[in-house]
C-alpha positions as CSV (number, residue, x, y, z in Angstrom):
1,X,108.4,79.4,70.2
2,X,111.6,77.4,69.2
3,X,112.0,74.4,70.8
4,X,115.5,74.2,73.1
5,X,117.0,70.6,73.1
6,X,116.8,68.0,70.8
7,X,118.0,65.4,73.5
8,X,114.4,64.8,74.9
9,X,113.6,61.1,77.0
10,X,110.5,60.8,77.3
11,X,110.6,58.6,80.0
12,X,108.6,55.3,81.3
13,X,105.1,55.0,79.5
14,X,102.0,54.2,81.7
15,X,99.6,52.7,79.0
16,X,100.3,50.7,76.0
17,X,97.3,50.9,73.1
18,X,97.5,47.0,70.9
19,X,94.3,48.3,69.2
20,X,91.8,45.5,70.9
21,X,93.0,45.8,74.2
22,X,94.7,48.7,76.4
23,X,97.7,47.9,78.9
24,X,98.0,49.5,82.2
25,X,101.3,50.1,84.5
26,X,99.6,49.0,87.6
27,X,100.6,51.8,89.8
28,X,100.2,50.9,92.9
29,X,102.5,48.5,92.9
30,X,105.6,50.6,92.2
31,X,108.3,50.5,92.8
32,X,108.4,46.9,94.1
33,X,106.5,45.6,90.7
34,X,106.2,46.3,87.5
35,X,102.8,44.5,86.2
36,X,100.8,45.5,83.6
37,X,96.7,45.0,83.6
38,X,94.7,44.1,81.0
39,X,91.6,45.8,80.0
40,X,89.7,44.6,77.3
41,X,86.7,46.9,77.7
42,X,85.5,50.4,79.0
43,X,84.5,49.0,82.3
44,X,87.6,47.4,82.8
45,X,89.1,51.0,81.8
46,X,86.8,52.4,84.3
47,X,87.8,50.2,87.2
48,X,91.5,51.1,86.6
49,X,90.5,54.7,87.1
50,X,88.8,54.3,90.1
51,X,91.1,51.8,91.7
52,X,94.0,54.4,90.9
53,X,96.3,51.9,89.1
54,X,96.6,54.6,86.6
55,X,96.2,57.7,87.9
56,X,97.5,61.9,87.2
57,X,94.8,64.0,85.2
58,X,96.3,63.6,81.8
59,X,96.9,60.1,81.7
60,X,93.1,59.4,83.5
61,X,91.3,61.3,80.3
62,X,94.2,59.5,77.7
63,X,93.1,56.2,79.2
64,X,89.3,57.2,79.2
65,X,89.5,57.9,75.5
66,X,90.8,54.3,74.9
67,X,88.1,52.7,77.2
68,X,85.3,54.7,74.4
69,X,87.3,52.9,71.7
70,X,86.9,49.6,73.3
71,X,83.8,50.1,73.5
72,X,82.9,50.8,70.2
73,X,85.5,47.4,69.1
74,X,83.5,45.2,71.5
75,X,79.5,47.0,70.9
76,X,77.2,43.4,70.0
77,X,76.0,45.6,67.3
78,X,72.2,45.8,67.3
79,X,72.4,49.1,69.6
80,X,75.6,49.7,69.3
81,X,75.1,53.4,69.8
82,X,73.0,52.9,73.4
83,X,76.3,50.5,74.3
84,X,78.3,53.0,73.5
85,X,76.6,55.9,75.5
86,X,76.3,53.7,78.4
87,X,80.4,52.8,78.8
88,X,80.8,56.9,78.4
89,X,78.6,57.0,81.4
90,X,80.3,54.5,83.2
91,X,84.1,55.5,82.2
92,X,82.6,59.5,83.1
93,X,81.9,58.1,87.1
94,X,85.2,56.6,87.4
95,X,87.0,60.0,89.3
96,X,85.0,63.4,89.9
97,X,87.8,65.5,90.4
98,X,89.9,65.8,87.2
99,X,88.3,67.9,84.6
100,X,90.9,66.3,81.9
101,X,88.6,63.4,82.3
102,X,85.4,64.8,81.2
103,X,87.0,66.6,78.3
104,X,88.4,63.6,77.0
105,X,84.9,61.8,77.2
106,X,83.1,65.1,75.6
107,X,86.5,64.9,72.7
108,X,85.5,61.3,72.1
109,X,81.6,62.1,72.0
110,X,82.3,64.5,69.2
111,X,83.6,61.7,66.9
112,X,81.3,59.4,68.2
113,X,77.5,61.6,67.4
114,X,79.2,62.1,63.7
115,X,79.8,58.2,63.0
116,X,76.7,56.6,61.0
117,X,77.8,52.5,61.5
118,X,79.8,50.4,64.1
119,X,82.6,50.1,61.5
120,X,83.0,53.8,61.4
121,X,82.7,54.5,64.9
122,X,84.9,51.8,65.8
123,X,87.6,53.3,63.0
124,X,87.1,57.0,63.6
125,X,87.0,56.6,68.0
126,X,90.4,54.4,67.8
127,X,92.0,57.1,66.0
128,X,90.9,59.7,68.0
129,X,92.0,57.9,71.3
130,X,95.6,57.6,69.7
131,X,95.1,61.1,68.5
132,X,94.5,62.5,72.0
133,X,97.3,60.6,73.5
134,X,99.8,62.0,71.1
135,X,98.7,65.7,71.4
136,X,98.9,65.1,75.0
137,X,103.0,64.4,74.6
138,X,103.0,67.4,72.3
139,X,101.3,69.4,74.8
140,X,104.1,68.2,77.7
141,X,107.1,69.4,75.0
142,X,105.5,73.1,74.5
143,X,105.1,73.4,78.0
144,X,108.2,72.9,79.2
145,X,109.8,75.7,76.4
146,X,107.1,78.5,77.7
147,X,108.1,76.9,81.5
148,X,111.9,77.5,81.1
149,X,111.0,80.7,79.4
150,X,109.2,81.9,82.9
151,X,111.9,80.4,85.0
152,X,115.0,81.9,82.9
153,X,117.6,80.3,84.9
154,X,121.1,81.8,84.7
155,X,122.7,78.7,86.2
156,X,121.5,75.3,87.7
157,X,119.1,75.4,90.0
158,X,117.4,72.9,92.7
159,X,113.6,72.9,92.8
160,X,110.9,70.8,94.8
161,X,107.9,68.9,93.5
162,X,104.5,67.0,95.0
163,X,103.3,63.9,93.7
164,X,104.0,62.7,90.2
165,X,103.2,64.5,87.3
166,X,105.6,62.5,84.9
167,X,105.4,60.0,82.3
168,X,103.6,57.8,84.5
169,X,100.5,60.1,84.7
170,X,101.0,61.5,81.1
171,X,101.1,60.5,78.2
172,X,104.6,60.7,78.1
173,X,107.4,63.0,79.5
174,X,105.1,64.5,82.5
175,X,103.8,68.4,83.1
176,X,105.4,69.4,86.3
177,X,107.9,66.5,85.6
178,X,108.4,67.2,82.3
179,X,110.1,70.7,82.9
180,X,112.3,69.4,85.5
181,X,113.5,66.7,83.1
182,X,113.7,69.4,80.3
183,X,115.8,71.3,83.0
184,X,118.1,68.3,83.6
185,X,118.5,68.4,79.7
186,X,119.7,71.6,79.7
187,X,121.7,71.2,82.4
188,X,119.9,73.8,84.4
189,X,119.4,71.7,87.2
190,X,121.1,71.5,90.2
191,X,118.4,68.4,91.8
192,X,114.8,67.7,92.7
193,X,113.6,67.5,96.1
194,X,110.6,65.4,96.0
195,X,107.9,65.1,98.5
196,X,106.8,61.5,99.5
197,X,103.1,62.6,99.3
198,X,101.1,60.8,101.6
199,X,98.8,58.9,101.5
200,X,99.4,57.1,98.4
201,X,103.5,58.2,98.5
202,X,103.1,59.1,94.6
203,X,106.2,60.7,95.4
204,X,108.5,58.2,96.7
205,X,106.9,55.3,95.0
206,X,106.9,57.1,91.2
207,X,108.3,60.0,91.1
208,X,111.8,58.7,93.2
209,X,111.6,56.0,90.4
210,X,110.7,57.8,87.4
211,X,113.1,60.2,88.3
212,X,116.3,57.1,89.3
213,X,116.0,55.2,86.7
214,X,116.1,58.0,84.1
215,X,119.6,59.7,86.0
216,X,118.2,62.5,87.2
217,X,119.4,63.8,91.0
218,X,116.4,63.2,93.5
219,X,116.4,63.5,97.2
220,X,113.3,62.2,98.5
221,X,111.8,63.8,101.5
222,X,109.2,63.8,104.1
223,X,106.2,66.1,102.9
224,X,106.7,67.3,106.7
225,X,110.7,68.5,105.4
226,X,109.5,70.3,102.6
227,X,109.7,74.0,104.9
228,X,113.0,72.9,106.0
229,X,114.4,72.7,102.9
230,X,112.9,76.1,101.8
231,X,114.1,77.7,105.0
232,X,117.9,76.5,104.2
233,X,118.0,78.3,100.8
234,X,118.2,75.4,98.4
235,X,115.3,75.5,95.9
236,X,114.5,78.4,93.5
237,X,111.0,76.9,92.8
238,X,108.3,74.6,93.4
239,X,106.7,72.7,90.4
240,X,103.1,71.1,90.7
241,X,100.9,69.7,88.5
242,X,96.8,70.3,88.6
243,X,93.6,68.5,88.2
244,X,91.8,71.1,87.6
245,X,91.9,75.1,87.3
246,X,88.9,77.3,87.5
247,X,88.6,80.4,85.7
248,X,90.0,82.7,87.8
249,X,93.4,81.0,88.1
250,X,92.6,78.8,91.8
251,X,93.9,75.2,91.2
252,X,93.0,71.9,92.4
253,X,95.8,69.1,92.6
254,X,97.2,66.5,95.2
255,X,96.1,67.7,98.7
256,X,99.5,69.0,100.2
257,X,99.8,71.7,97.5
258,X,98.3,74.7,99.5
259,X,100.8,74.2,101.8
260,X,103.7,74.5,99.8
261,X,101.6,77.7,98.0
262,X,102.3,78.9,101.2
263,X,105.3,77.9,102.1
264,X,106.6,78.9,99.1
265,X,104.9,82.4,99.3
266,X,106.6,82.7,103.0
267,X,110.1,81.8,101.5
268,X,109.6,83.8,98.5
269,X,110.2,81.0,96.5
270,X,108.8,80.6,93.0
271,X,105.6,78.4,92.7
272,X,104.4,77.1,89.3
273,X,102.0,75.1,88.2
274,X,101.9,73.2,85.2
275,X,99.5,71.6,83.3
276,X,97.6,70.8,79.7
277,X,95.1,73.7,78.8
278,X,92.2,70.3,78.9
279,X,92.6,70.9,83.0
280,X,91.8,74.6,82.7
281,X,87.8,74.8,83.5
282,X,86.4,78.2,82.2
283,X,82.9,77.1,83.6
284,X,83.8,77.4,87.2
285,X,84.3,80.7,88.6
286,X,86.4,79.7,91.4
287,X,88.0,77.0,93.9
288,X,84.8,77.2,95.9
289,X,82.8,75.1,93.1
290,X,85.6,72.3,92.4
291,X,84.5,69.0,94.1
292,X,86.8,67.0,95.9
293,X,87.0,63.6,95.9
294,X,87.5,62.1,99.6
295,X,88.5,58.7,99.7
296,X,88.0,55.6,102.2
297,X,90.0,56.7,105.8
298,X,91.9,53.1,105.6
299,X,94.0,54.3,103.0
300,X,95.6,56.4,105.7
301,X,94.9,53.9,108.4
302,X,96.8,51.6,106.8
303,X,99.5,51.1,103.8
304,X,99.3,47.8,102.1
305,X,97.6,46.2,104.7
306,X,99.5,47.5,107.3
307,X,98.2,49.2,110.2
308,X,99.5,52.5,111.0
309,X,96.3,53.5,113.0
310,X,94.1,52.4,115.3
311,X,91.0,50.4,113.8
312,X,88.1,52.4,112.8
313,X,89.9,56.1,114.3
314,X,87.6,58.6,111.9
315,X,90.0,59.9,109.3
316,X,89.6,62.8,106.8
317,X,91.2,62.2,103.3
318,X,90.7,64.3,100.9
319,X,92.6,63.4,97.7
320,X,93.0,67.2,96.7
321,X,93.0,70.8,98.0
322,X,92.6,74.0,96.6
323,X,95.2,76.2,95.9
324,X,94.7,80.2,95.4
325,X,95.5,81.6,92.7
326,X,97.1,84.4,94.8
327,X,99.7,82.3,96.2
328,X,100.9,81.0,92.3
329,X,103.3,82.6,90.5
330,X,102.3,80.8,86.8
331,X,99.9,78.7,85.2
332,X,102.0,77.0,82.2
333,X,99.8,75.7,79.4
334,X,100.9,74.4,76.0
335,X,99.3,77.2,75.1
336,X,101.7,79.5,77.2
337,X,102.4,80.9,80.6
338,X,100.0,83.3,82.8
339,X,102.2,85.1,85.4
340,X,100.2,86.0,88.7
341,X,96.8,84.5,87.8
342,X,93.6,86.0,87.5
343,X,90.5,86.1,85.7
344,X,91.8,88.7,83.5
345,X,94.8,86.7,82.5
346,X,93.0,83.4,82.3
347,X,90.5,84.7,79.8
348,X,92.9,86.4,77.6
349,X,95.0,82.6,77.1
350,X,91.3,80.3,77.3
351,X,88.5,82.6,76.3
C-alpha cells in the first residue's frame, strides 16, 4: 500500500514524554486554556484517565503505557516488582470502556515479566511506552491510505464527524480525524461538519479547534442538526472513531453514534468507522457484552459549574453506545478495511 501525500501535519500533540515525568494537554479546559499537567507517577497517570483530561481510546492506552514506565523510574526498589503490579492495577481501573487500554497495560506486562532488575525494567518499559506511542502515529498514517482507498472520491467531498478522534486523543494525527485531514491533504475535501457532542462538547471544544487552528473548513453543529444536514444532500460520509469493536464487527464509541448509524443508513450516506486494530476485541462475541461506562448525571446537569438543570433531576449518561455492525459500512484498521462487517470478515483481518 503506497502511501499518497508527503504533506502530512500531524497536528496538536496531547502528551509530551521528558523520560521522568509525562505531560498532559488538560483537556477539559479547551479551548479557553491551554495547561499542561504534570504527572510524575502511575497514579497521577491514572487520575488523568479517569478525570478525562486526556481522553480518546488511543491516546488513554499511549498514556497508560507511560504511567507503567513511571512506575518502574519511581519503584523504592526492595519490591520493585509488587510496586510495579500494583500501579498496573491501579492505571487498569482508570476507564472500563476502552479496550486500547487494557492492551496497552497487557503490551507493557509483556516487557515487564521478562525484566530480571529495576534497572532493566525501568530501561526496557520506557522504551516500550515510546515504542507504543510511535506505532500508534504509524498506525493513524496506514489507516488513512486503506480509508481513502474505501472512500475513492472522484472530487471534494463534505463529510460529518462525532467527538474527537484527532491528535488530541492519538498519538498524533487522529483515526477518524486523521482521514479527514488526509482528505484536506489531498484536496478531496469539500468541509467537516462536526457535531458538538454533548455532554462533554468534544466536538466543539477539540475537534472545532484541532480542526481551526490547523486550516481545515469546519462548521460546527448541534448533535440535534446532524439529520438536517444529511437530509439537505451535503455529506458523502460520516467518520467515527471506536473504543472498542467486538468480534462480530458491533462498535462502541461516544454515545450519539447509533444515531448517526442510523441516520446515515436512512440517508444512505456512507458510515465508517475508524480505528487502531488494539480496539478490535476478538474475545467478545458481540455489542451485548461491552460495558458501558455511565458517568455522574451533573455532568449533564451542569457545564462548568453552571446549571442547566434542575438540582438533583435523575439523569442518565452513558458515555458510549453501541453501534451495529449492520448499520456500518467499514471498519478501517492499519491493518486494512472490512466493508459490511461481520464475523466472517472480522476474523479473516484479526484472527
Amino acid at each position: 500500500m503506497a502511501g499518497r501525500s508527503s504533506n502530512r501535519s500531524i497536528g496538536t500533540v496531547a502528551m509530551r514524554w521528558h523520560g521522568d515525568r509525562l505531560e498532559l494537554l488538560d483537556q477539559r479546559l479547551l479551548p479557553a486554556e491551554e495547561h499542561w499537567i504534570v504527572a510524575d507517577g502511575a497514579s497521577a497517570v491514572a487520575q488523568c484517565i479517569t478525570d478525562m483530561v486526556v481522553r480518546g481510546a488511543p491516546a488513554i492506552g499511549i498514556s497508560a503505557a507511560y504511567g507503567v514506565a513511571l512506575a518502574a523510574r519511581h519503584a523504592g526498589g526492595g519490591d520493585w516488582q509488587a510496586e510495579i503490579k500494583q500501579a498496573i492495577r491501579v492505571l487498569a481501573k482508570s476507564r472500563p470502556t476502552a479496550v486500547n487500554l487494557f492492551w496497552a497495560l497487557e503490551r507493557m506486562e509483556k516487557v515487564f515479566h521478562a525484566c530480571h532488575s529495576l534497572d532493566e525494567a525501568t530501561e526496557r518499559l520506557a522504551a516500550e511506552a515510546v515504542r507504543l506511542h510511535e506505532d500508534d502515529l504509524a498506525a493513524n498514517l496506514a489507516m488513512a491510505d486503506y480509508a481513502l482507498e474505501v472512500m475513492n472520491p472522484e472530487k471534494p467531498i463534505a463529510v460529518l464527524t462525532h467527538c474527537n478522534t484527532g491528535a488530541l486523543a492519538t498519538g498524533g494525527y487522529g483515526t477518524a480525524l486523521g482521514v479527514i485531514r488526509r482528505l484536506h491533504e489531498e484536496k478531496l475535501l469539500k468541509r467537516v461538519y462536526a457535531d458538538e457532542t454533548r455532554p462533554w462538547l468534544q466536538g466543539s471544544r477539540l475537534t472545532a479547534w484541532e480542526l481551526t487552528r490547523d486550516h481545515i473548513p469546519v462548521t460546527l453543529n448541534a448533535d440535534g442538526a446532524a439529520a438536517a444536514i444529511m437530509a439537505s444532500g451535503k455529506v458523502k460520509w460520516i467518520v467515527v472513531g471506536a473504543d472498542r469493536i467486538t468480534a462480530n464487527g458491533d462498535v462502541a464509541n461516544k454515545i450519539g453514534t447509533y444515531n448517526l448509524a442510523v441516520l446515515a443508513r436512512h440517508h444512505k450516506i456512507g458510515f465508517m468507522v475508524v480505528a487502531p486494530s488494539s480496539t478490535v476485541d476478538m474475545a467478545l462475541a458481540s455489542g451485548k457484552d461491552i460495558p458501558i461506562e455511565e458517568r455522574d448525571g451533573t455532568e449533564v446537569r451542569e457545564i462548568r459549574g453552571i446549571p442547566l438543570a434542575p438540582a438533583g433531576v435523575p439523569v442518565f449518561n452513558p458515555v458510549f453506545d453501541v453501534t451495529p455492525a449492520s448499520l456500518i459500512d467499514a471498519i478501517v484498521t492499519e491493518k486494512g478495511a472490512v466493508r459490511n462487517p461481520n464475523i466472517t470478515g472480522m476474523r479473516a483481518l484479526f484472527t
